[in-house]
Each structure stands twice: as structure tokens, then as C-alpha cells.
C-alpha positions as CSV (number, residue, x, y, z in Angstrom):
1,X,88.8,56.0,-24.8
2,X,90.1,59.1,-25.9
3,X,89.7,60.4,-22.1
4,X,92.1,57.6,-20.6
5,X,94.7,58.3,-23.4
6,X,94.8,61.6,-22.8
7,X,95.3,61.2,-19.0
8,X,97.7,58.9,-19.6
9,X,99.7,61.0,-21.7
10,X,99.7,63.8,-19.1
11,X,100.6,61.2,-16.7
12,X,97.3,62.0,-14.4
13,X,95.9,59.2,-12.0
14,X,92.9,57.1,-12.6
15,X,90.4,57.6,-10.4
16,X,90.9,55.8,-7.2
17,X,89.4,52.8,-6.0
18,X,86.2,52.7,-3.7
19,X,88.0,51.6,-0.5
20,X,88.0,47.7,1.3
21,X,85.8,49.3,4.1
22,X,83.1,50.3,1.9
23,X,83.1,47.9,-0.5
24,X,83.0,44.8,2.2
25,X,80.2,47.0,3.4
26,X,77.1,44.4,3.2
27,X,73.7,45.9,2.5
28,X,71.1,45.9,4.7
29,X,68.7,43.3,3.1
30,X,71.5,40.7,3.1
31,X,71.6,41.2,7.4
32,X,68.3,40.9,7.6
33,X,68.2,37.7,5.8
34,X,71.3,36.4,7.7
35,X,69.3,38.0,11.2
36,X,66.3,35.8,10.2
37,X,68.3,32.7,9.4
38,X,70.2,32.5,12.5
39,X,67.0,33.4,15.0
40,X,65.5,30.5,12.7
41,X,68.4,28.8,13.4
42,X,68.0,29.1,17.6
43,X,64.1,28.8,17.7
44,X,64.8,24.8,15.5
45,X,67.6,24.2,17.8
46,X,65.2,25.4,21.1
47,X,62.6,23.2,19.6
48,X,64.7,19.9,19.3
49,X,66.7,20.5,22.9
50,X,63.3,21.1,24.7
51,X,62.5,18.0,25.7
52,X,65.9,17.8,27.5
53,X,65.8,20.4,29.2
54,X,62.0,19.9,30.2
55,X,63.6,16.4,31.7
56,X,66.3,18.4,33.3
57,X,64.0,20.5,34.8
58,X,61.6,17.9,35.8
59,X,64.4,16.0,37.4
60,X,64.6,19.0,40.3
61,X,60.9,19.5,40.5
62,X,58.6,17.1,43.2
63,X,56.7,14.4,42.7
64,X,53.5,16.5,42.8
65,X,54.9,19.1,40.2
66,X,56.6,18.0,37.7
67,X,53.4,17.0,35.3
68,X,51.4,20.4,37.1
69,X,53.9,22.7,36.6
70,X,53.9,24.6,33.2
71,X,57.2,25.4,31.2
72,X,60.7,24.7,31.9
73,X,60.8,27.2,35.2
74,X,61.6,25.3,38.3
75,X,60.2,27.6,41.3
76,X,61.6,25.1,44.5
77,X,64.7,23.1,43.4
78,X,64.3,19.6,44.4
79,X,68.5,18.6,43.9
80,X,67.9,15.4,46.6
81,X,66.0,13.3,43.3
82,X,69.7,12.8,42.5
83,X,70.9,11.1,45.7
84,X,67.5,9.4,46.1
85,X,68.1,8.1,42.4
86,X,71.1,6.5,43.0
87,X,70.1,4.4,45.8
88,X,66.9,3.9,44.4
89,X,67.3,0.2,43.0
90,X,68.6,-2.9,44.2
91,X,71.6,-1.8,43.9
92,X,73.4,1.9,43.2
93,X,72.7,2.7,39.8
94,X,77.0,3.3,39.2
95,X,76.6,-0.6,39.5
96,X,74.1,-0.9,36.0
97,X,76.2,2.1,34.4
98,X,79.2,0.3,35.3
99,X,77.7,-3.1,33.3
100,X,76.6,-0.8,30.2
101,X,79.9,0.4,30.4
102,X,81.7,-3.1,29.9
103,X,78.7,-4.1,27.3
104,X,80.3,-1.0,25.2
105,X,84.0,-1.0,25.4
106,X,83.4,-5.4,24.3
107,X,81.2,-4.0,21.8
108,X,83.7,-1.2,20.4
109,X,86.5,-3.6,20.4
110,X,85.0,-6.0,18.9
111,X,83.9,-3.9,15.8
112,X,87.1,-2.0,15.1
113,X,89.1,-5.5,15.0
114,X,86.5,-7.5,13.2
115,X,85.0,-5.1,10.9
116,X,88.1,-3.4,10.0
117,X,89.6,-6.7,8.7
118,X,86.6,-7.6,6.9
119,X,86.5,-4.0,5.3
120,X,90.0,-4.6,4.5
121,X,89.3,-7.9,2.8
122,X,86.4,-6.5,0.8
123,X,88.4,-3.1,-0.4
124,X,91.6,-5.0,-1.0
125,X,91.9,-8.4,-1.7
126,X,90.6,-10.7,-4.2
127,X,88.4,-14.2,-4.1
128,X,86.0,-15.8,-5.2
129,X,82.4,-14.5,-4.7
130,X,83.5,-11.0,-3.5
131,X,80.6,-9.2,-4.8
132,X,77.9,-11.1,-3.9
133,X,79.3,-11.9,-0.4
134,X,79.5,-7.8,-0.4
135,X,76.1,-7.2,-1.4
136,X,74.6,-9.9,1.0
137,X,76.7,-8.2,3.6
138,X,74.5,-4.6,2.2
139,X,71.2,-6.5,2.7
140,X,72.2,-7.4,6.2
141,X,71.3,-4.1,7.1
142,X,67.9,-4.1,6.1
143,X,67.2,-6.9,8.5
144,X,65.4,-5.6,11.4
145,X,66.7,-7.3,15.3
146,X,62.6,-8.3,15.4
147,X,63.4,-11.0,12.9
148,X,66.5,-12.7,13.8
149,X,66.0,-12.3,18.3
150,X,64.1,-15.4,18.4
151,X,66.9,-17.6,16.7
152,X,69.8,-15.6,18.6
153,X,67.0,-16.6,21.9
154,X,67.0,-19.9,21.2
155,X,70.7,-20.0,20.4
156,X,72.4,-18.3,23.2
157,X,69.7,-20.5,25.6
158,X,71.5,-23.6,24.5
159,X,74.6,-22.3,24.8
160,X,73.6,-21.1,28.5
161,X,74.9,-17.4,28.1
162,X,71.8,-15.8,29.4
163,X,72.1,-13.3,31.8
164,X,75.9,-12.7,30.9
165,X,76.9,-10.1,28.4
166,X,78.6,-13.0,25.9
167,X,75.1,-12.9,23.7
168,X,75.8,-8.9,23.4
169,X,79.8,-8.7,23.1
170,X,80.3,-12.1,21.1
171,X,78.1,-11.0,17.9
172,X,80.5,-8.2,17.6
173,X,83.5,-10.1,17.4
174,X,81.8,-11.8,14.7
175,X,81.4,-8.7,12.5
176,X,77.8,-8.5,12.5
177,X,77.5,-4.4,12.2
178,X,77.2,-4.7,8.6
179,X,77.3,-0.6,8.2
180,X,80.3,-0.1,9.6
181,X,82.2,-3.0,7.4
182,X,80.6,-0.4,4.6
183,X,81.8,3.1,6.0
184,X,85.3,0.8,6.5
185,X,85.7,0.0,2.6
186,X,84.7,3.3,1.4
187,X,87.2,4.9,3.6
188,X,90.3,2.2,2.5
189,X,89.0,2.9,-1.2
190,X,90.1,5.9,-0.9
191,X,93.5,5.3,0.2
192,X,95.7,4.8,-2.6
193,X,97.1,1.7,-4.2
194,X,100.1,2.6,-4.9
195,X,101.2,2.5,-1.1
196,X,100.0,-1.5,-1.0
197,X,102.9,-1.9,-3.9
198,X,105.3,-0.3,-2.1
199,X,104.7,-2.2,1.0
200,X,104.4,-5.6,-1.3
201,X,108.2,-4.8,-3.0
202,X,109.3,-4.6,0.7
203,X,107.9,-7.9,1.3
204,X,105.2,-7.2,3.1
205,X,101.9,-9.5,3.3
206,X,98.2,-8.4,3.7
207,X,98.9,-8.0,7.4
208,X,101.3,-6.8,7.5
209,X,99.9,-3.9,4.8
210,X,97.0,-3.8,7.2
211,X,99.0,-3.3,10.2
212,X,101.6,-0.7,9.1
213,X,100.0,1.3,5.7
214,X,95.7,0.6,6.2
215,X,94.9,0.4,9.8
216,X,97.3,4.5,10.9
217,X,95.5,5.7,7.8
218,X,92.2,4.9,9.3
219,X,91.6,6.8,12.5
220,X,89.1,8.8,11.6
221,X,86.9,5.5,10.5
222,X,88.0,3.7,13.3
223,X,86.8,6.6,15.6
224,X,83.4,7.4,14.1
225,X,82.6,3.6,14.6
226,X,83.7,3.6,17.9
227,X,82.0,6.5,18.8
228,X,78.2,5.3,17.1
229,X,79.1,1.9,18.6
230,X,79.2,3.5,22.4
231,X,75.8,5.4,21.4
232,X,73.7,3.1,20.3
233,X,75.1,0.3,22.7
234,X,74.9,2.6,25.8
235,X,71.1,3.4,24.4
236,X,70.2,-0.2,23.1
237,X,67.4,-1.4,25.7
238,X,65.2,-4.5,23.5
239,X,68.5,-6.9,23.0
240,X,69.8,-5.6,26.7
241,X,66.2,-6.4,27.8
242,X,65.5,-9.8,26.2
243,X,68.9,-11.2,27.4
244,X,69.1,-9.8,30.7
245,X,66.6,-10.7,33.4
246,X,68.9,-10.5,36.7
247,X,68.5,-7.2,38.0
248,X,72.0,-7.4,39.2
249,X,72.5,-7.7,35.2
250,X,71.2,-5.1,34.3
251,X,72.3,-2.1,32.1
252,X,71.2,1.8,32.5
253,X,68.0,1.4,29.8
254,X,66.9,-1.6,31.8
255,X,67.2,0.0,35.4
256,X,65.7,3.3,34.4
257,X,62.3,1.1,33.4
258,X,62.5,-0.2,36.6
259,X,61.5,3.3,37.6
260,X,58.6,3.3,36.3
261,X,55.9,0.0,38.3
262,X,52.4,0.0,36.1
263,X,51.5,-2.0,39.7
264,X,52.7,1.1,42.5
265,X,53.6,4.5,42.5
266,X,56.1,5.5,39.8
267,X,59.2,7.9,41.2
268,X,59.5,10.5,37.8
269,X,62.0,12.1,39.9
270,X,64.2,9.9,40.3
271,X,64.0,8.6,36.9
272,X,64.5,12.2,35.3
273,X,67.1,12.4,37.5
274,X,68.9,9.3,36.9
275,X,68.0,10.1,32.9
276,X,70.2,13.2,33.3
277,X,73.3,11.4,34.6
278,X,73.0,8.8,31.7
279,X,73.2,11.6,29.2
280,X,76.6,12.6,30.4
281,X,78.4,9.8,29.0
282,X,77.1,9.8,25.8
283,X,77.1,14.5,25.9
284,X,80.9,13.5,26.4
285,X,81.6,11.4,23.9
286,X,80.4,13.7,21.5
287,X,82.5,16.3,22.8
288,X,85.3,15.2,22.8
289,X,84.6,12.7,19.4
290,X,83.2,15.6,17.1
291,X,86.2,16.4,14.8
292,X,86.5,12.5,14.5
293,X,83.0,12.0,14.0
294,X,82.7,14.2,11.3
295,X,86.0,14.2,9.7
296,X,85.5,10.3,9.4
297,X,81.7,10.5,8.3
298,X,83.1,13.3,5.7
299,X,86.0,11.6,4.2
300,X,84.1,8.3,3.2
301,X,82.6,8.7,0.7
302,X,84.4,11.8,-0.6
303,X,87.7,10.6,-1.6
């Protein structure tokens, strides 16, 4: 103490201060730990996107080689599984992407508009029952599709909407994805009150609210169901199956079993190949859905 009074009497510096470049400097243990994370990191990630690319590989190998040949190497490139792929089926197989297409924009609007209103009924308004209509809604989604497909069956066959796509669209208008009616009212819960009362003094109604203040507020919700919505309806092959029994009906899970004949010769070319092209869809939606996807799934349950 006596040192640093001194000095500062005599009006002599402290000693200076280690500089930014050496004290940023990280030691050597801490790269090697962040070197070993990140080649832990790629080897997980090279393990999980295997079997793709062993299906993208297969899909320009021959028949002969593709269950012979070790690895994901392709030695002779086999690009004509693609064309033969295409034309493969009764028809060209843009025909069955083009009906899981329709099958998935019915299905996304129908659960934005359906199960944003009944999210908005469950965050916002109040009646009679709310809570245990809100928890059955919750134990909807324990229900597996094995227990109620008979009844839908038997329902939809008296109706005569078999090999159509009302028994797959219609359910959706009917706000039947119960998780999505839950990521909905977490999301609205979060928004605050106080804008409802400002819209109420106005003289605005629960539509209205909806409309103008709930429904702008919710695009990050809105998009993370639309997005799960096109996935698992573009990948959803038992409903698509049981319901659908034209093959000029079909959707891209159904025609790519057709592929495969237990009673002939299977073509694994063509089917790896046609598996490929009915990734893309779903690789874009994901690329160009990410900051939606998780800024939605993020701010749900966080606000």
C-alpha cells in the first residue's frame, strides 16, 4: 500500500495492463477440448446422414450392385434410374407428387384456420367447461391413428369419400391436430393482454382482436405448424394407404411401395432414385422454414 501511494505521489504509472491479444489468448487444453467436440460433432452428424447418402448413392448404382457394393463409393454412375423412375408406374410419378402436394397445402390450411381459432378460444375467451374441454383436447394426443382408423373406415365408407382426399383434408378443417391447438395457446399466452383492451375500447370484438392484434403476432406459430404439417403429411403413408386404393390416387409413400413386388423382381434403383427426388421437397422446406421453425418452437413456451 505504501508502494502505490508513493507512486502516486510521484505521479509514476501503474504498471500496464497485459494486452487484449494476450489475454484473449485461449490455452491450449481448452482447443483441444473444443477440437474434440466439433470432430465429435461431424462423426454424430456422418453417422445420422449415412443412410441418406448410402440411398443417394445406391440410387446411381445397378441393380446388381447396389446391395454388393461396399461403402458409399459409386465406381460406374448409373444417372438413367432417375428417368427410368419417373416413368416407372402407371403413371409419371410428378402425377402422385402432384396429389401429395394437394393432400398438404388442404391439410396446412386447414390447421392454421381451425386450430388457430380454437387456440384463440382456449388462451382468450371464457365459457363454460374450458379446462376440461382443454385437457381432453391434451389426451387427444395420446391417442394412437391404430385406434380410431376403423371408425374414420367405417365412416368415410358411408359417406362414399374413399379414394378422394376428403377423408385426409376434412379432419383438418375440423381441428383434429390437437398439438398444434397447444403450441397455438402457449404462443397467444404470451402476447399480452393489455393489447385485447385496447382493441375492446375501440370497439373491437373477438374477431376482430383475432384478425387485427392475435393472428400478425402469430407468424412464427403459424409457420412452424405449417411447416410440421407439410412433413408429416408429405411422409404420412398408413392413413394415405388405408384410404387410397386407386393407383391413380395415389400419394409419393404409396407409389414408392409400389416399387417394391414381394411377387416379381423389385427395381431398388428406381426406388432410391425416386426416394431422392421426394426428399427435395421436404430438404426445401426446411431451408427455407428454419428461422420460423425455430423461432416459433422457441418462443412458445418461453414468453
Amino acid at each position: 500500500m505504501t508502494t502505490e501511494i508513493s507512486s502516486t505521489r510521484t505521479g509514476a504509472t501503474p504498471s500496464a495492463a497485459p494486452s487484449p491479444s494476450k489475454r484473449d489468448e485461449t490455452p491450449w487444453p481448452s482447443r483441444v477440448r473444443s477440437l474434440l467436440k466439433h470432430a465429435a460433432l461431424i462423426i454424430t452428424a456422418f453417422v445420422m446422414l449415412y443412410p441418406v447418402l448410402w440411398m443417394i448413392a445406391g440410387s446411381l448404382r445397378s441393380q446388381d450392385q447396389i446391395f454388393q457394393a461396399p461403402g458409399l463409393w459409386v465406381s460406374d454412375p448409373q444417372p438413367q434410374n432417375y428417368p427410368d423412375g419417373w416413368a416407372a408406374l402407371a403413371s409419371p410419378f410428378g402425377h402422385y407428387m402432384l396429389n401429395s402436394a394437394i393432400i398438404a397445402i388442404g391439410c396446412i390450411l386447414g390447421n392454421l384456420v381451425s386450430c388457430s381459432l380454437a387456440a384463440y378460444a382456449f388462451a382468450r375467451m371464457e365459457f363454460r367447461a374450458k379446462r376440461t374441454l382443454f385437457a381432453i383436447m391434451l389426451m387427444t394426443i395420446m391417442l394412437p391413428i391404430h385406434v380410431v382408423i376403423v371408425p374414420q373406415y367405417i365412416l368415410f365408407s358411408q359417406l362414399d369419400w374413399l379414394n378422394t382426399f376428403l377423408p385426409l383434408v376434412v379432419p383438418k378443417i375440423l381441428a383434429t391436430d390437437a398439438f398444434f391447438i397447444f403450441l397455438m395457446v402457449q404462443f397467444i399466452r404470451g402476447i399480452p393482454r393489455e393489447l385485447d383492451e385496447a382493441a375492446r375500447i375501440d370497439g373491437c370484438g373477438h374477431f376482430r382482436i383475432f384478425g387485427r392484434i392475435i393472428l400478425p403476432l402469430m407468424v412464427p406459430a403459424l409457420a412452424t405448424t405449417a411447416i410440421f404439417t407439410f412433413i408429416w403429411t408429405w411422409n404420412d403413408f398408413f392413413s394415405q394407404l388405408i384410404f387410397l386404393t386407386d393407383p391413380d390416387m395415389y400419394t409419393v409413400p404409396v407409389a414408392l411401395r409400389s416399387f417394391v413386388d414381394a411377387t416379381s423382381e423389385s427395381s431398388w434403383g428406381s426406388l432410391f432414385a425416386m426416394s431422392v427426388v421426394s426428399l427435395v421437397p421436404i430438404f426445401l422446406a426446411f431451408l427455407f422454414g428454419q428461422k420460423f421453425l425455430i423461432k416459433g418452437i422457441a418462443t412458445t413456451g418461453g414468453k
